[in-house]
py3Dmol code that shows the C-alpha trace and the ligand (Angstrom):
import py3Dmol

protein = """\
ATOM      1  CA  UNK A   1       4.122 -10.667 -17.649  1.00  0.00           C
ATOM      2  CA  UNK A   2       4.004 -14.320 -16.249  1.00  0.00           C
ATOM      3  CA  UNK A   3       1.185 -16.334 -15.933  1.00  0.00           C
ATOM      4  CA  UNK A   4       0.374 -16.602 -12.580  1.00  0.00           C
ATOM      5  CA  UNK A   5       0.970 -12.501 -12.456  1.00  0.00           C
ATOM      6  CA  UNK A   6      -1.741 -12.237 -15.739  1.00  0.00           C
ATOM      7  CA  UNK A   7      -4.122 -14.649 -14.305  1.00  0.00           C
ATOM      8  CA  UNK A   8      -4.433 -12.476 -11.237  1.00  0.00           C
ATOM      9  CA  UNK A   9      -5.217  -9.262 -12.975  1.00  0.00           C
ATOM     10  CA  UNK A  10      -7.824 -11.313 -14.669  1.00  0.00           C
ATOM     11  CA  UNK A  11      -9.652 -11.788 -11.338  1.00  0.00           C
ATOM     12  CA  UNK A  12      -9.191 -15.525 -11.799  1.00  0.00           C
ATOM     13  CA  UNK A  13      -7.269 -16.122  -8.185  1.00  0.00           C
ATOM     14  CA  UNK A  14      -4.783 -14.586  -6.188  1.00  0.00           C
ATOM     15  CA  UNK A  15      -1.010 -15.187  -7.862  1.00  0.00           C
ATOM     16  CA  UNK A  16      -0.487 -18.295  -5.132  1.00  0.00           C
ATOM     17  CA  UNK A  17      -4.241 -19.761  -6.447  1.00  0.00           C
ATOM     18  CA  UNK A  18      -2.965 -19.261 -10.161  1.00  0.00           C
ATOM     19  CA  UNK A  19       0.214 -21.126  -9.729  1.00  0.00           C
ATOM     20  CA  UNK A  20      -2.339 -23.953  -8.335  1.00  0.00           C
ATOM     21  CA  UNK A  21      -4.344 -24.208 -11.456  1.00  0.00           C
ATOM     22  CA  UNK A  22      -1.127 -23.803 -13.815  1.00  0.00           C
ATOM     23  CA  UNK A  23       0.493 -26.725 -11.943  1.00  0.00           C
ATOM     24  CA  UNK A  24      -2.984 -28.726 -12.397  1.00  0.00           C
ATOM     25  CA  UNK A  25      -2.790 -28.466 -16.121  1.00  0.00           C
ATOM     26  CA  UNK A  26      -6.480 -26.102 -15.955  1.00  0.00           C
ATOM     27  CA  UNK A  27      -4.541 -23.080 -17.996  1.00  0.00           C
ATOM     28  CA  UNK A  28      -3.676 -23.234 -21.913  1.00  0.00           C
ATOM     29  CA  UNK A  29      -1.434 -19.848 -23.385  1.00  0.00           C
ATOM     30  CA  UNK A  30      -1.853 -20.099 -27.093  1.00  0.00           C
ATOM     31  CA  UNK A  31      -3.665 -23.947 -26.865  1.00  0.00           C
ATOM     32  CA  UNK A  32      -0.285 -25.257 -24.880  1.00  0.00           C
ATOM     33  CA  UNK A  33      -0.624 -26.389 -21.363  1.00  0.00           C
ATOM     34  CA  UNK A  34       0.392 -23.048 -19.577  1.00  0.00           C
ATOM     35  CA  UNK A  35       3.817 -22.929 -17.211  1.00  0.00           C
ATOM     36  CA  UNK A  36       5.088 -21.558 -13.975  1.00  0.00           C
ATOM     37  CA  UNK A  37       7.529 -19.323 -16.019  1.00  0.00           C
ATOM     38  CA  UNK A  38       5.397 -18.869 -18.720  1.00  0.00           C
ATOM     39  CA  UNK A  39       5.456 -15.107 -20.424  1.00  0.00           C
ATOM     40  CA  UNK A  40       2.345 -13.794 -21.615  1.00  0.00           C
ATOM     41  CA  UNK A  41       2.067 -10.805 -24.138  1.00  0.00           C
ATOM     42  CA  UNK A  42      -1.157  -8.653 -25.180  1.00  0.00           C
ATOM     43  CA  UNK A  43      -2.015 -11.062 -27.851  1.00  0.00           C
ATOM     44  CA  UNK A  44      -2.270 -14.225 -26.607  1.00  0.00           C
ATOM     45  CA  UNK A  45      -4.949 -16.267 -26.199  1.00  0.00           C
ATOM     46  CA  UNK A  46      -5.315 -17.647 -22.438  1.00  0.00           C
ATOM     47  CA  UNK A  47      -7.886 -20.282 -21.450  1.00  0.00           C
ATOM     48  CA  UNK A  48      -8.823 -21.702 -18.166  1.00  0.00           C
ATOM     49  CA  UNK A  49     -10.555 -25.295 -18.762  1.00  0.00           C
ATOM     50  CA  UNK A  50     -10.818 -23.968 -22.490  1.00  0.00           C
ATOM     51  CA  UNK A  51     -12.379 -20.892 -21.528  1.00  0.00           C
ATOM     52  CA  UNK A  52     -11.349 -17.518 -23.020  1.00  0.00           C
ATOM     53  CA  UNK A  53     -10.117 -15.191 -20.855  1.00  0.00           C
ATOM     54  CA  UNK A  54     -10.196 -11.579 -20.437  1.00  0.00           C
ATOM     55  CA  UNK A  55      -7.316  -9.609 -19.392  1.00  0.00           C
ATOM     56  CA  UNK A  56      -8.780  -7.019 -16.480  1.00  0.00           C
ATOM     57  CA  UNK A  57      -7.959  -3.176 -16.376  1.00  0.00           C
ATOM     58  CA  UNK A  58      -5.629  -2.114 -14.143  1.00  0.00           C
ATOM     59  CA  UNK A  59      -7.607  -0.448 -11.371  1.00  0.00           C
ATOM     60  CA  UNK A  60      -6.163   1.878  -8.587  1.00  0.00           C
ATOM     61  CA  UNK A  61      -8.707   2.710  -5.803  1.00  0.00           C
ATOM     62  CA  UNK A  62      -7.882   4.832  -2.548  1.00  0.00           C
ATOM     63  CA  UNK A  63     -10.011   3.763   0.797  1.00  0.00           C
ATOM     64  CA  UNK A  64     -10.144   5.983   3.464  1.00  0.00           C
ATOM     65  CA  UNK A  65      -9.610   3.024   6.043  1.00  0.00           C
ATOM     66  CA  UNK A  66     -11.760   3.301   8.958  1.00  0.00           C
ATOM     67  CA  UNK A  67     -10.615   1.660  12.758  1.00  0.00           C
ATOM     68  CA  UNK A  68     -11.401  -1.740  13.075  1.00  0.00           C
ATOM     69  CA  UNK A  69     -10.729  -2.896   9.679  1.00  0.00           C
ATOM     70  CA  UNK A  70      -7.857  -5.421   9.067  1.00  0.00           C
ATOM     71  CA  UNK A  71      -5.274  -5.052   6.004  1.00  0.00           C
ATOM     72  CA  UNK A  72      -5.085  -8.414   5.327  1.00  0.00           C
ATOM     73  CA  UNK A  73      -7.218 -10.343   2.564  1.00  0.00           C
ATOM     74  CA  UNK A  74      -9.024 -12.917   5.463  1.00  0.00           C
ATOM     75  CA  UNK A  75      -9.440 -11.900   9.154  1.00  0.00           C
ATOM     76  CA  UNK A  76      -8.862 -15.384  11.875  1.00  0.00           C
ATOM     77  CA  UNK A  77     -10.650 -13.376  13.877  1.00  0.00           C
ATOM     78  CA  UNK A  78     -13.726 -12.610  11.607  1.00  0.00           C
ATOM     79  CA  UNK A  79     -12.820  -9.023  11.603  1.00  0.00           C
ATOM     80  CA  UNK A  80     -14.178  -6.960   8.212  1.00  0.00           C
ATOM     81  CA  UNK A  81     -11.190  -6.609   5.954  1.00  0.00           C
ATOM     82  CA  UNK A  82     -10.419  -3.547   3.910  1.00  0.00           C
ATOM     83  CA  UNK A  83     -11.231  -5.714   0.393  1.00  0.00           C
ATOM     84  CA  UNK A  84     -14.777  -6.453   1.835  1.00  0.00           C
ATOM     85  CA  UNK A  85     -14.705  -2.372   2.252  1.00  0.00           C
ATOM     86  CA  UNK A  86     -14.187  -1.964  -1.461  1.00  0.00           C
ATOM     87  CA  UNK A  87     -16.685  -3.657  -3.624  1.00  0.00           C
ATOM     88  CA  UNK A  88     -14.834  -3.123  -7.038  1.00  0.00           C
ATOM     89  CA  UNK A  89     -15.478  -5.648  -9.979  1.00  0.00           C
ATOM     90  CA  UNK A  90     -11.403  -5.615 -10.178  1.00  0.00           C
ATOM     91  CA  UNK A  91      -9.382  -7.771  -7.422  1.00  0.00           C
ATOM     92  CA  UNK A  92      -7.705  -4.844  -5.701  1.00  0.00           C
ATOM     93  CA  UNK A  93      -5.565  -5.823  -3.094  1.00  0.00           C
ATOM     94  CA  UNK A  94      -3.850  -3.566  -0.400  1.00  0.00           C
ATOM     95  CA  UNK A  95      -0.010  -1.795  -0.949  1.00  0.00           C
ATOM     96  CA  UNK A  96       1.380  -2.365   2.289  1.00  0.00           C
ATOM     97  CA  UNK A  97      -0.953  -2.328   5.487  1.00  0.00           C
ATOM     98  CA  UNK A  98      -1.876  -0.172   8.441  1.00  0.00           C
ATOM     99  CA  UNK A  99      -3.246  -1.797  11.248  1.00  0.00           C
ATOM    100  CA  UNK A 100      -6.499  -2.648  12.507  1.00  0.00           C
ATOM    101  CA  UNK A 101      -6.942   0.528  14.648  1.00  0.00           C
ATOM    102  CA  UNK A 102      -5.004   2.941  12.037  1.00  0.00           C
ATOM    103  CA  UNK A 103      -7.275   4.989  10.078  1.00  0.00           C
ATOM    104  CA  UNK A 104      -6.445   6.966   6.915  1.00  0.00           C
ATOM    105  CA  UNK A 105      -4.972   6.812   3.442  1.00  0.00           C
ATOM    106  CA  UNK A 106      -4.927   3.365   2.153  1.00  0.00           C
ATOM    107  CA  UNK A 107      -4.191   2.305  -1.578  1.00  0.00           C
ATOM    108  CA  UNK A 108      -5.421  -0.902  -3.472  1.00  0.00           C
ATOM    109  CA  UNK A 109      -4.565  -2.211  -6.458  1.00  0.00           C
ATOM    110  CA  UNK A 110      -4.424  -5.154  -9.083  1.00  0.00           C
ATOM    111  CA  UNK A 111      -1.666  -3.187 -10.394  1.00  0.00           C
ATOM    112  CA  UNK A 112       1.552  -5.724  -9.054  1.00  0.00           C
ATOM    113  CA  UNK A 113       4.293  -3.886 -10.670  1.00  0.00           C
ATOM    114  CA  UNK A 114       3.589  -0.710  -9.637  1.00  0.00           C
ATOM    115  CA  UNK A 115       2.461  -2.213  -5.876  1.00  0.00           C
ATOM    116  CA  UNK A 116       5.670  -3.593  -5.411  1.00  0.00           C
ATOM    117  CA  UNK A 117       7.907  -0.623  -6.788  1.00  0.00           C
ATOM    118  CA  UNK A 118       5.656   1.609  -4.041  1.00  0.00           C
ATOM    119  CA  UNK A 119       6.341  -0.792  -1.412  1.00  0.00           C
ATOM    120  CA  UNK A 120      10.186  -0.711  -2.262  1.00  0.00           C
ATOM    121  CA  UNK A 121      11.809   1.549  -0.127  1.00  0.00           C
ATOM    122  CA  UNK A 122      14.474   3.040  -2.794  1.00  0.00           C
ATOM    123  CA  UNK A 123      11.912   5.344  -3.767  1.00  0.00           C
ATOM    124  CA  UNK A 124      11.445   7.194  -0.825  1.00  0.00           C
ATOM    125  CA  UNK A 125       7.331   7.188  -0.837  1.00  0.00           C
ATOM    126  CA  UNK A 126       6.461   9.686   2.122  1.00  0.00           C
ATOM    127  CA  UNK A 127       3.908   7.716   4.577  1.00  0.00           C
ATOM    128  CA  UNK A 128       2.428  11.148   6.423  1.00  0.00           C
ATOM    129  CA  UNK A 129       0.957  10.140   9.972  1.00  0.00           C
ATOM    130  CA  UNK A 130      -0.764  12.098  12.504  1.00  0.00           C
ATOM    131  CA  UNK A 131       0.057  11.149  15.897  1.00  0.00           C
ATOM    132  CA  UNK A 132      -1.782  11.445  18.985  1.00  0.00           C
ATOM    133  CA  UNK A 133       0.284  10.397  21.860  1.00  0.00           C
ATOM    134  CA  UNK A 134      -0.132  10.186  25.695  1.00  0.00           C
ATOM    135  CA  UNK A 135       1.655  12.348  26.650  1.00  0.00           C
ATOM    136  CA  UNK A 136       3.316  16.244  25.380  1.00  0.00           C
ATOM    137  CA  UNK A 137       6.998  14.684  23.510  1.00  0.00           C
ATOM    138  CA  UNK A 138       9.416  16.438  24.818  1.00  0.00           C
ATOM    139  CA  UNK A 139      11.558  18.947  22.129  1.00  0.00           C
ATOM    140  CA  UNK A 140      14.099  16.479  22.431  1.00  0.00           C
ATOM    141  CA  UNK A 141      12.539  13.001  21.667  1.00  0.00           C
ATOM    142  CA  UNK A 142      11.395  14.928  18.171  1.00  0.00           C
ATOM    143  CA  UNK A 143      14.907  15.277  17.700  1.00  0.00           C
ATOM    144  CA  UNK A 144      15.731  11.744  18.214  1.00  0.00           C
ATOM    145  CA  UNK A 145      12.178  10.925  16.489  1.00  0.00           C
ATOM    146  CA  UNK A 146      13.876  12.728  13.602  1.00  0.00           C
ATOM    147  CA  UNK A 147      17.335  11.231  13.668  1.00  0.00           C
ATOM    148  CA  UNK A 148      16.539   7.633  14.175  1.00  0.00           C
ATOM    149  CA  UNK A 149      15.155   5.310  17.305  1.00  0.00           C
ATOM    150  CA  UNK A 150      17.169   1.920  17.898  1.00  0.00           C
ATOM    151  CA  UNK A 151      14.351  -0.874  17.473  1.00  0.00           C
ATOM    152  CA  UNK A 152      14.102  -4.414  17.414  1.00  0.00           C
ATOM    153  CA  UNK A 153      14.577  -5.028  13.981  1.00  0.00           C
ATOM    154  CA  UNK A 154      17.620  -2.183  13.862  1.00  0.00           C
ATOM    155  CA  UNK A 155      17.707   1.382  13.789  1.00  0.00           C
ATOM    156  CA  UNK A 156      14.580   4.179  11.981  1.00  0.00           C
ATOM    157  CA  UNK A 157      16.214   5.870   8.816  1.00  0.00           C
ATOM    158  CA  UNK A 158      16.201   9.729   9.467  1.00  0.00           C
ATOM    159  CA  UNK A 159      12.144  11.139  10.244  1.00  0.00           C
ATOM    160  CA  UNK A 160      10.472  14.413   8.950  1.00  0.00           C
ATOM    161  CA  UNK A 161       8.586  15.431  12.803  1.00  0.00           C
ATOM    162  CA  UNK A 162       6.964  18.289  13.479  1.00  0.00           C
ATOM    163  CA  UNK A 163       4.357  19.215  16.036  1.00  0.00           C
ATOM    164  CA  UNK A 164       1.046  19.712  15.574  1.00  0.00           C
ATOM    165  CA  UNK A 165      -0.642  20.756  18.756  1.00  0.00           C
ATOM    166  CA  UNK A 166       0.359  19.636  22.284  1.00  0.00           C
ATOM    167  CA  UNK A 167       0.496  15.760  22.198  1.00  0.00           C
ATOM    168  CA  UNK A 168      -0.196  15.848  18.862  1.00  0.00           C
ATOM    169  CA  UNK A 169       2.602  15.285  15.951  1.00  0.00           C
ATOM    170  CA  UNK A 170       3.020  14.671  12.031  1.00  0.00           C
ATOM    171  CA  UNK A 171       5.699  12.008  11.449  1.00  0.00           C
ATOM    172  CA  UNK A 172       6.752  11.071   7.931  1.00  0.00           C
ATOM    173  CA  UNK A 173       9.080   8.494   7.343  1.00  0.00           C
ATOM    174  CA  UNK A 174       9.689   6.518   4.321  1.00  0.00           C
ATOM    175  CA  UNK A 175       9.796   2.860   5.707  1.00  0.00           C
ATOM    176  CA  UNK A 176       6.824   0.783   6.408  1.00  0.00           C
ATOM    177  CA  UNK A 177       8.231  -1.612   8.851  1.00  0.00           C
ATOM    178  CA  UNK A 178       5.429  -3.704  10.852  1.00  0.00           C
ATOM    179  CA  UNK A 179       4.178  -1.319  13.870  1.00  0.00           C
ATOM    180  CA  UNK A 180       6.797   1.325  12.516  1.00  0.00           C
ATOM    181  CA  UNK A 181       5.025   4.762  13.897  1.00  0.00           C
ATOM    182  CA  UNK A 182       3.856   3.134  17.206  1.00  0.00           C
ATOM    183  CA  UNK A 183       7.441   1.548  17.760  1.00  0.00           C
ATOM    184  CA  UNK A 184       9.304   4.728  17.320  1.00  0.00           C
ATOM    185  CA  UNK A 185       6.743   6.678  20.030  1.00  0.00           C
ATOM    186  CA  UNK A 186       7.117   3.425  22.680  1.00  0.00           C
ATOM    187  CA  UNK A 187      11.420   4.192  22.079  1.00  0.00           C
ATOM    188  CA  UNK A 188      10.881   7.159  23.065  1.00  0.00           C
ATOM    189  CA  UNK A 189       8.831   6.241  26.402  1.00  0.00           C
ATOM    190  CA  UNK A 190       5.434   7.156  24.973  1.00  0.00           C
ATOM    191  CA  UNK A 191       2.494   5.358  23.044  1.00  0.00           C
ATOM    192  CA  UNK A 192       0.273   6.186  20.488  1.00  0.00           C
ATOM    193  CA  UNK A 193      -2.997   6.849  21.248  1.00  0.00           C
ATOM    194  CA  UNK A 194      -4.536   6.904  17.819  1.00  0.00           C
ATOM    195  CA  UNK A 195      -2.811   7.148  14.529  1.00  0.00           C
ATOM    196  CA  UNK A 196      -4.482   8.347  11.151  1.00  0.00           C
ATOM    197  CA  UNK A 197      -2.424   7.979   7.641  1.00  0.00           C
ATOM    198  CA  UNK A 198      -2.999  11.433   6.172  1.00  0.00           C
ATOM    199  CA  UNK A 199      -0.937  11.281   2.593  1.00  0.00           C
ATOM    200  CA  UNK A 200       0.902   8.180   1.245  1.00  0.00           C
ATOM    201  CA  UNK A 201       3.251  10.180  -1.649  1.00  0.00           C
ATOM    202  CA  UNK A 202       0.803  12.582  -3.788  1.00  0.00           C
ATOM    203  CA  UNK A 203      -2.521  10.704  -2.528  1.00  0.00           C
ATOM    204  CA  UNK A 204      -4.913  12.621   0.366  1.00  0.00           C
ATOM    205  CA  UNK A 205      -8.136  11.504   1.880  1.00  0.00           C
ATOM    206  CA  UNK A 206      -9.439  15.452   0.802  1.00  0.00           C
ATOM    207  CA  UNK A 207     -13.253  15.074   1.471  1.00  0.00           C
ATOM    208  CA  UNK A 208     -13.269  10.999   1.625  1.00  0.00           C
ATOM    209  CA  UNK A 209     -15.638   9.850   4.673  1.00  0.00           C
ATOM    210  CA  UNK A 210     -13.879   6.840   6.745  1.00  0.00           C
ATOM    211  CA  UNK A 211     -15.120   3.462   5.217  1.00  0.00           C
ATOM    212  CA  UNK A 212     -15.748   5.310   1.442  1.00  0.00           C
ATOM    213  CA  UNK A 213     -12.820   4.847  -1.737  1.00  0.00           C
ATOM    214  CA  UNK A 214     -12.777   6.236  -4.817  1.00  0.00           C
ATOM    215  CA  UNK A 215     -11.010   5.748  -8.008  1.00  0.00           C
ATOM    216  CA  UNK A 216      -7.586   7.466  -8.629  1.00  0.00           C
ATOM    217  CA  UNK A 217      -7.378   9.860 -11.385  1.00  0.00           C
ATOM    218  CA  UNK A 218      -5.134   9.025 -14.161  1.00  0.00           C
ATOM    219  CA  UNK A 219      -3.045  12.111 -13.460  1.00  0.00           C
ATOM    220  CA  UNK A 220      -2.542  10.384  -9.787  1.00  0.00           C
ATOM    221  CA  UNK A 221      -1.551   7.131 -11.099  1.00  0.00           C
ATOM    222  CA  UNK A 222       0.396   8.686 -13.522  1.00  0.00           C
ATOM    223  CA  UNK A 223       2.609  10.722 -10.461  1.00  0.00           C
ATOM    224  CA  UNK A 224       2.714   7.165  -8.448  1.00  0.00           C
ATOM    225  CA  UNK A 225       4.461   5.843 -11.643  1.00  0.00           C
ATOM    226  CA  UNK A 226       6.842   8.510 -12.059  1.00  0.00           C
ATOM    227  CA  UNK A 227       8.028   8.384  -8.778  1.00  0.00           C
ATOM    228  CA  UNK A 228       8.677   5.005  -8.744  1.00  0.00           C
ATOM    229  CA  UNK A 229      10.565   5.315 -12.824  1.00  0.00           C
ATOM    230  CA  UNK A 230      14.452   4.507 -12.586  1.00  0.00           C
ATOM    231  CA  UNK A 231      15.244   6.842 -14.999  1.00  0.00           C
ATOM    232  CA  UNK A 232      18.166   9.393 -13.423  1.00  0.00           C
ATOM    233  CA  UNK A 233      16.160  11.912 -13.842  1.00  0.00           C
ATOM    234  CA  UNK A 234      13.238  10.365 -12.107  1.00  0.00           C
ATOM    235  CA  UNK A 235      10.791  12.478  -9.351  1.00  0.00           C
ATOM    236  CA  UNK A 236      12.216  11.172  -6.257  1.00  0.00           C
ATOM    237  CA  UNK A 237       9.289   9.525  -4.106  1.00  0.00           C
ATOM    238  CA  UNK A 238       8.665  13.022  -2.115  1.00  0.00           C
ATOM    239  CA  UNK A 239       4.838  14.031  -2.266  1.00  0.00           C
ATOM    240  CA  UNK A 240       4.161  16.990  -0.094  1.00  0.00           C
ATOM    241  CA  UNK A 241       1.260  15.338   1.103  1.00  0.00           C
ATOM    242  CA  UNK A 242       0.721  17.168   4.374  1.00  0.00           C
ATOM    243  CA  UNK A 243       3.278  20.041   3.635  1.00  0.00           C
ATOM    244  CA  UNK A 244       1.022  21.768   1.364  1.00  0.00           C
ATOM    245  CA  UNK A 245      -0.704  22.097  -1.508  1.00  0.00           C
ATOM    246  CA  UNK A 246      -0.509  19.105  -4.163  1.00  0.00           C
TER     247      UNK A 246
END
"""
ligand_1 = """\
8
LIG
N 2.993 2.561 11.809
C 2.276 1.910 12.758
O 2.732 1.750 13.891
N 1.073 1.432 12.414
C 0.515 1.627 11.214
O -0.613 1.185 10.990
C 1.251 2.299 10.247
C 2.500 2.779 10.566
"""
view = py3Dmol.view(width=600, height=400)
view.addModel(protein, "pdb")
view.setStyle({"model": 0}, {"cartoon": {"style": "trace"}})
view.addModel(ligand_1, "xyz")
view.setStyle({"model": 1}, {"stick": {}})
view.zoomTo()
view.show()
């Protein structure tokens, strides 16, 4: 694992901050000055101003993300931020985002390699949402809802949509472009009203109150990591979160 990836499991700073105190000269691996590209294995010995450090435990924690809570580590507005939600001694960050008025299924972790194979979009991880829009859609925008909306930033890949009650529909799609969900509904000549995340792959809120996270078991972390494994024979990336049981 590099250095700056290490240091940031160990709580010491965020990668960026750990690349500062490498380039400063603060961080010895194995009683050398420490280097951007430095590699560091299970048994060396890693010191910040000649202090031992600890390597942290991986820790995977699921928030049930209430309205009014921004994704992102610091707020310009002052806004509370989903980190200041969960009060863990490990520095869990969030795997992708939702935005401020978005409730639902969010998952942090310190856990960078298997963040970033989640957030990769080869795997297919189903993001389940539960749409309330203004108005009934039509039969025929959740067929183009399904198929694929033109937006900005190009075309939707192909949509799971199914209706729920009235003006109220489950969309699952597999890409986690900025505003994705809201985008699509506006194509379509309709807005979102509110929008909860009810299942991101195998993970559901079950009983979790808005604003309370829990652990993940280790089965849970284990089906994250086999769905994101590039082995042919791999789990492909689709939970039945909201389709079912498991
Ligand atoms: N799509 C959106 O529009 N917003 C979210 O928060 C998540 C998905």
């Amino acid at each position: 694992m590099r250095l700056n990836a290490w240091l940031a499991r160990a709580g010491v700073a965020s990668r960026r901050g750990a690349d500062e105190l490498i380039k400063a000269g603060r961080v010895t691996v194995n009683g050398e000055p420490g280097q951007l590209n430095t590699f560091v294995g299970a048994s060396d010995d890693v010191r910040l101003d000649g202090r031992l450090l600890a390597k942290q435990q991986l820790a995977h924690v699921l928030l049930h993300k209430p309205a009014g809570v921004v994704t992102t580590a610091r707020d310009p507005q002052g806004r509370p931020t989903v980190v200041d939600l969960v009060q863990h001694d490990a520095r869990v960050v969030p795997v992708g985002r939702l935005d401020a008025d978005t409730t639902g299924v969010l998952l942090l972790t310190n856990d960078g390699d298997l963040a970033h194979r989640l957030a990769h979009p080869r795997y297919e991880i189903d993001k389940v949402y539960e749409v309330e829009c203004r108005t009934r859609p039509s039969e025929a925008d959740l067929r183009r809802l399904r198929d694929g909306v033109e937006l900005d930033d190009g075309p939707t890949r192909p949509a799971r949509v199914r209706r729920l009650a009235g003006n109220r529909i489950e969309v699952v799609i597999h890409e986690g472009r900025n505003r994705q969900v809201r985008r699509m509904l506006e194509a379509v000549g309709n807005r979102v009203e509110h929008l909860h995340r009810s299942g991101y792959g195998p993970l559901a809120l079950g009983g979790l109150e808005p604003g309370a996270w829990r652990e993940l078991e280790t089965a849970e972390v284990e089906r994250l990591r086999s769905m994101t494994r590039d082995s042919p024979g791999r789990a492909r990336g689709r939970g039945r979160a909201g389709y079912g049981p498991g």
